[in-house]
RODO-2510 file (C-alpha; in nm, 4 decimals, decimal comma):
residues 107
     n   res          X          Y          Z
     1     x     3,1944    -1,1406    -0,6096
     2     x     2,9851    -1,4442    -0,7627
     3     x     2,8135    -1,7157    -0,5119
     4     x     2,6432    -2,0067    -0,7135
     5     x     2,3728    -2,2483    -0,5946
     6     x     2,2899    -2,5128    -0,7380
     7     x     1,9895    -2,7829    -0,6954
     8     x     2,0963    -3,1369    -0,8113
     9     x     1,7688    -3,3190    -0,8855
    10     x     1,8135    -3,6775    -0,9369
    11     x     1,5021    -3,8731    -1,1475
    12     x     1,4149    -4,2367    -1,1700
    13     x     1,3332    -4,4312    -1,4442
    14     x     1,0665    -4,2937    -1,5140
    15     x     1,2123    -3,9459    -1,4767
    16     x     0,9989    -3,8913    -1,1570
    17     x     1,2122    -3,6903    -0,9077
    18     x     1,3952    -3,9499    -0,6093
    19     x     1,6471    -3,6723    -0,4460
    20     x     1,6890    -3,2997    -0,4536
    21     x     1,9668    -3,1658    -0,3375
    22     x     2,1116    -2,8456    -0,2832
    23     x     2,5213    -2,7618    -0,3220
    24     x     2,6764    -2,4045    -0,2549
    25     x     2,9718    -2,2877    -0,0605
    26     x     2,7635    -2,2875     0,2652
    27     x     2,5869    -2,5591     0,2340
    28     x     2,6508    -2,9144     0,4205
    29     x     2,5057    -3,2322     0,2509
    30     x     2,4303    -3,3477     0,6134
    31     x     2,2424    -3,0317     0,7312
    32     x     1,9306    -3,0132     0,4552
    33     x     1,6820    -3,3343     0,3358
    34     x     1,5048    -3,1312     0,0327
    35     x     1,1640    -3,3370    -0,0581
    36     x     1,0471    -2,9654    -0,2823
    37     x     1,1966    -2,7156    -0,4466
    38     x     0,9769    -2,3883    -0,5354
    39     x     1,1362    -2,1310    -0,7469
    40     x     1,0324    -1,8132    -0,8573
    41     x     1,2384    -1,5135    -1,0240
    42     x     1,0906    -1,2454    -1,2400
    43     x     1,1809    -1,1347    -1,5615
    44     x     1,1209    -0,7768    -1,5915
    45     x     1,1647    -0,7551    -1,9854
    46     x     0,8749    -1,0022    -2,0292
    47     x     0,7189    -0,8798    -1,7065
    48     x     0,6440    -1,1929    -1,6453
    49     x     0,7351    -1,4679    -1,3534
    50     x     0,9358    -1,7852    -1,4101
    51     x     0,8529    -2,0818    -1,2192
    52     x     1,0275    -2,4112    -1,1159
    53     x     0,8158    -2,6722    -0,8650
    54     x     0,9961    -2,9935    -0,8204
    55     x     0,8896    -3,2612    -0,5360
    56     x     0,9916    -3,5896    -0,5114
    57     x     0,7320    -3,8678    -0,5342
    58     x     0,7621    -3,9284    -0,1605
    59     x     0,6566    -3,6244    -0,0666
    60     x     0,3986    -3,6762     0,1770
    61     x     0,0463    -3,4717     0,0760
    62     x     0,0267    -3,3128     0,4345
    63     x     0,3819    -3,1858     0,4403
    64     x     0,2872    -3,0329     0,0747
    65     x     0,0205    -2,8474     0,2515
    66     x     0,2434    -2,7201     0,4938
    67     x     0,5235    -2,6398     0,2495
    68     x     0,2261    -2,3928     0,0252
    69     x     0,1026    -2,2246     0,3742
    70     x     0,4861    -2,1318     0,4493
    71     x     0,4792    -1,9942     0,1183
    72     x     0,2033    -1,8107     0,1233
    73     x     0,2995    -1,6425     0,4794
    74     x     0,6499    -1,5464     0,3327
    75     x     0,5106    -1,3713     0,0465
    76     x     0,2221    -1,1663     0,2522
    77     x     0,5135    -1,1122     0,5215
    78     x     0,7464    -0,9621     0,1695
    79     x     0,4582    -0,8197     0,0257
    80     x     0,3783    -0,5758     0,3417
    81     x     0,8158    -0,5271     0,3588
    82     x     0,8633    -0,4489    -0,0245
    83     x     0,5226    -0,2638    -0,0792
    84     x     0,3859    -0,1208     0,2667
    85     x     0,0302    -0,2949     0,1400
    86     x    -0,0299    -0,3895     0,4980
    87     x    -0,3850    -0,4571     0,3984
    88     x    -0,3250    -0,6831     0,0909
    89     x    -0,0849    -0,8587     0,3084
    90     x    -0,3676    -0,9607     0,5857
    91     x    -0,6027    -1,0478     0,3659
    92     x    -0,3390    -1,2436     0,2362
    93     x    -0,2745    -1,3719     0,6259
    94     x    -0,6163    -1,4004     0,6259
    95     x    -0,6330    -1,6660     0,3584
    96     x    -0,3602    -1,8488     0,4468
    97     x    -0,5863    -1,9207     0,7803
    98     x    -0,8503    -2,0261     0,6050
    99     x    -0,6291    -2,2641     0,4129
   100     x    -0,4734    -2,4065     0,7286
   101     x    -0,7887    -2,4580     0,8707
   102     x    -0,9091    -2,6588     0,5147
   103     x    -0,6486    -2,8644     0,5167
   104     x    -0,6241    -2,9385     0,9058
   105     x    -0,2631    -2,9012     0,9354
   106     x    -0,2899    -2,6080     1,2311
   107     x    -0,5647    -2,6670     1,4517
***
């Protein structure tokens, strides 16, 4: 069985990004407002990662900020899951504190 997801970015004249959207068989149009898309997949021949980052020009900085610190907590919370490094994944934890705290968006 095949599932396909797709992200439909739509660019302005200037071929800034204006909408993001994602389509799938369970996905609503009504449910998700995308304002970033961060992708990463790995490519084990190259052993290398591949990277998409897309956000639309009205991102707000702030939400950005808040957007890299959920990021950052995934992968320490996959890290410790996939690896058992339970240490690299708090000092991981660790930093993403110290980011929060430098960009004042937990207080």
């Amino acid at each position: 069985m095949k599932k396909i997801l797709k992200f439909e970015v739509e660019l302005d004249e200037n071929n800034l990004p204006d909408n993001i959207q994602m389509v799938g068989d369970q996905v609503s149009d009504d449910e998700i407002n995308l304002k970033a898309l961060m992708i990463a997949a790995w490519d084990s021949h190259k052993k290398e990662t591949l990277r998409v980052d897309i956000w639309t020009k009205d991102m707000p900085v702030n939400d950005m900020f808040i957007l890299y610190h959920q990021n950052m907590m995934g992968m320490a919370t996959s890290l410790e899951k996939s690896t058992g490094e339970v240490k690299l994944a708090e000092a991981l934890k660790d930093y993403c504190a110290f980011f929060a705290e430098k960009t004042k968006i937990i207080g």
